[in-house]
ROPAGU-133930 format. One line per field, with one value per residue: residue number from 1; x, y, z of N, C-alpha, C in turn. Coordinates in steps of 0.001 Angstrom, whole numbers, always signed. Example, Ala and Ser with C-alpha at 12.3 -4.5 7.8 and 13.67 -1.06 7.14 Angstrom:
<sites>
i [1:2]
n.c1 [+13190:+12850]
n.c2 [-5690:-2250]
n.c3 [+7800:+7080]
ca.c1 [+12300:+13670]
ca.c2 [-4500:-1060]
ca.c3 [+7800:+7140]
c.c1 [+13200:+12900]
c.c2 [-3300:+30]
c.c3 [+7800:+7870]
</sites>
This chain:
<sites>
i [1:2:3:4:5:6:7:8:9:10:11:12:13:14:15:16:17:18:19:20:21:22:23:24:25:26:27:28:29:30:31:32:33:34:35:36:37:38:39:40:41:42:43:44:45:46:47:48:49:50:51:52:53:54:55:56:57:58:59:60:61:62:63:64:65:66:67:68:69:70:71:72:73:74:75:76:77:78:79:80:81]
n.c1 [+15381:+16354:+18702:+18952:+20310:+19225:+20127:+20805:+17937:+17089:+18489:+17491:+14878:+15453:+16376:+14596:+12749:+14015:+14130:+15323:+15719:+14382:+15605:+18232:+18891:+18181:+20507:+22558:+22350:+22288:+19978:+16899:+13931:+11500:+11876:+12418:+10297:+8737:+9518:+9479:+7150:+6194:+7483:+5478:+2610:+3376:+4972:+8175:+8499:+7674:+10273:+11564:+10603:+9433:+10301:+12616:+14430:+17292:+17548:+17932:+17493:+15205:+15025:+16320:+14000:+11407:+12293:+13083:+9832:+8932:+10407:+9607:+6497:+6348:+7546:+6221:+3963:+4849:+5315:+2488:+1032]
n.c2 [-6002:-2753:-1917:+555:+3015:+5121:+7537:+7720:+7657:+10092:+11501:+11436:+12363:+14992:+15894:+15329:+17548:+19767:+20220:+18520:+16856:+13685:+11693:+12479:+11775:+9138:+8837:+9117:+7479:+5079:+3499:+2295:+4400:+3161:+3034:+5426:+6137:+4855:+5418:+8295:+8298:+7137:+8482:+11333:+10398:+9318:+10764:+11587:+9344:+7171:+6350:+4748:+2326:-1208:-2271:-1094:-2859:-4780:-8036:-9316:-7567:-8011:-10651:-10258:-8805:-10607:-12550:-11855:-11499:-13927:-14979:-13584:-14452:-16650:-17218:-15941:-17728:-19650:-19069:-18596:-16054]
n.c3 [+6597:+7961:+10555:+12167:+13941:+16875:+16813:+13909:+13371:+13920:+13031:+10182:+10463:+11217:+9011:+7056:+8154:+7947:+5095:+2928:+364:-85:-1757:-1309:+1084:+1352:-111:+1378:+3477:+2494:+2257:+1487:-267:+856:+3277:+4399:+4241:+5754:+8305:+8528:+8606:+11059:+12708:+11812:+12673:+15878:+17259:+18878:+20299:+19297:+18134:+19649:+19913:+20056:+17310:+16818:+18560:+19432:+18819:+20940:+23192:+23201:+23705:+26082:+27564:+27662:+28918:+31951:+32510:+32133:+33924:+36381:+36036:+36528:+39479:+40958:+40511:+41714:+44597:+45313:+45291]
ca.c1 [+15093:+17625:+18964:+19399:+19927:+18385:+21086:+20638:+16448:+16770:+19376:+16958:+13588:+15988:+16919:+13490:+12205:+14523:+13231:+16772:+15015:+14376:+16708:+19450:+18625:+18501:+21943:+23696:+22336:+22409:+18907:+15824:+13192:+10782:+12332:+12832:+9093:+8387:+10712:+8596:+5184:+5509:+7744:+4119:+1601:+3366:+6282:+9440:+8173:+8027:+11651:+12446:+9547:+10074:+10562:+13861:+15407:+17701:+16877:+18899:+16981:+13410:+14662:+16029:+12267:+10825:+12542:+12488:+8572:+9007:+10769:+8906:+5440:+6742:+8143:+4789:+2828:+5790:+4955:+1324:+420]
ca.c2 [-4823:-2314:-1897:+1660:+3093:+5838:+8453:+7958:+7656:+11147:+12384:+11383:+13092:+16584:+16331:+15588:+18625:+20910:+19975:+18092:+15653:+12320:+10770:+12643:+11224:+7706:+8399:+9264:+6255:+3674:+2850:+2711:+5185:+3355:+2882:+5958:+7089:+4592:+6376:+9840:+8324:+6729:+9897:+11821:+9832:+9039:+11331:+11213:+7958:+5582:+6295:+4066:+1233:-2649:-2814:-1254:-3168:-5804:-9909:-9835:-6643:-8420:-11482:-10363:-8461:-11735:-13662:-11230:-11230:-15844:-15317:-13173:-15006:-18296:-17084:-15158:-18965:-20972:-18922:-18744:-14923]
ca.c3 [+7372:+8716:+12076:+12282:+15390:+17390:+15664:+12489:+12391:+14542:+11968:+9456:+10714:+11015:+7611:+6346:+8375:+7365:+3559:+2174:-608:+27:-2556:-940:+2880:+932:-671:+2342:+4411:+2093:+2487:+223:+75:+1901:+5083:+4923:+4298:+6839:+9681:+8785:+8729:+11934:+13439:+11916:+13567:+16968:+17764:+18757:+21274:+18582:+17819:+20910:+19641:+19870:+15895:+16739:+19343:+19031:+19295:+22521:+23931:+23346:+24753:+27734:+28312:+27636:+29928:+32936:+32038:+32473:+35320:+37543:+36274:+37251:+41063:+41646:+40245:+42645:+45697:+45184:+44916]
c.c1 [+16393:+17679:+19559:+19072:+19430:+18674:+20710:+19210:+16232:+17364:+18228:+15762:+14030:+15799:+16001:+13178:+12794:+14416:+14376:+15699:+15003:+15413:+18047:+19643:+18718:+19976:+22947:+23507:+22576:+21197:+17596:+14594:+11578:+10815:+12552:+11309:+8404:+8896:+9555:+7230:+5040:+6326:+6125:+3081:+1730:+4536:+7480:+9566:+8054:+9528:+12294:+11058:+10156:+10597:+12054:+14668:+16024:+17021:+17154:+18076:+15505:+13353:+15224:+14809:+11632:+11128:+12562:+10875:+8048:+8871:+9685:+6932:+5610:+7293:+6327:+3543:+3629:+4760:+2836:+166:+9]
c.c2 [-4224:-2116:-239:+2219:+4460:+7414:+8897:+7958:+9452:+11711:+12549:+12169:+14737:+16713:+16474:+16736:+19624:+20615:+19815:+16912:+14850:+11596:+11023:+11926:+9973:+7770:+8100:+8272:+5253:+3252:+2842:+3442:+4591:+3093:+3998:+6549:+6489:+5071:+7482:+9579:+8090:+8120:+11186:+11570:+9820:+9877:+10823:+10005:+7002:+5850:+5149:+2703:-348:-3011:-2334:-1705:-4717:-7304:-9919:-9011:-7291:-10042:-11506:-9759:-9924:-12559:-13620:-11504:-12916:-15700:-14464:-13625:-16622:-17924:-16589:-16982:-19928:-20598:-18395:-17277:-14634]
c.c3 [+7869:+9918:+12063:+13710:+15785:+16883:+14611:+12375:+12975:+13461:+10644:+9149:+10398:+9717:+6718:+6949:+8106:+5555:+2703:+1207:+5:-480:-2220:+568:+2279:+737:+378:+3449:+4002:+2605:+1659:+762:+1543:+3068:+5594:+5040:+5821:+8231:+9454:+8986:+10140:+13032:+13724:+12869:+14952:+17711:+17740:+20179:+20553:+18135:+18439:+20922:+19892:+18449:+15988:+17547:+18871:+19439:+21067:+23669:+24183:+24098:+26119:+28787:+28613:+28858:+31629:+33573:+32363:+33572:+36598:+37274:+36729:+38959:+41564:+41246:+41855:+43848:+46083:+45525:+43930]
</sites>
């Protein structure tokens, strides 16, 4: 999977909407077509709010949610609220 960041899938959506081919938006990313169809389908369906989804954040970003998410259900079990 690629790690493309918030830049380049925005750069990507322009370029499809202004009607640049596909095979040319692959060339210039270095990426294969269907990552890139997948970027426009889910741009289609959900806006420009799945841009900023969990599938693109890093390991480090999901586990410092996670662990925030430990910690404050373990203090709220300690002190018995």
């Amino acid at each position: 999977m690629y790690k493309l960041t918030l830049k380049k899938r925005v750069w990507i959506i322009k370029r499809y909407n202004t009607k640049i081919d596909i095979s040319k938006i692959v060339l210039s990313q270095n990426i294969n077509n269907r990552t890139v169809y997948k970027i426009i389908d889910k741009f289609k369906q959900y806006g420009w709010d799945t841009q900023m989804s969990f599938y693109y954040k890093t390991p480090k970003e999901v586990w410092d949610e996670l662990k925030s998410v430990v910690v404050v259900s373990c203090c709220v079990a300690v002190s018995g609220q």
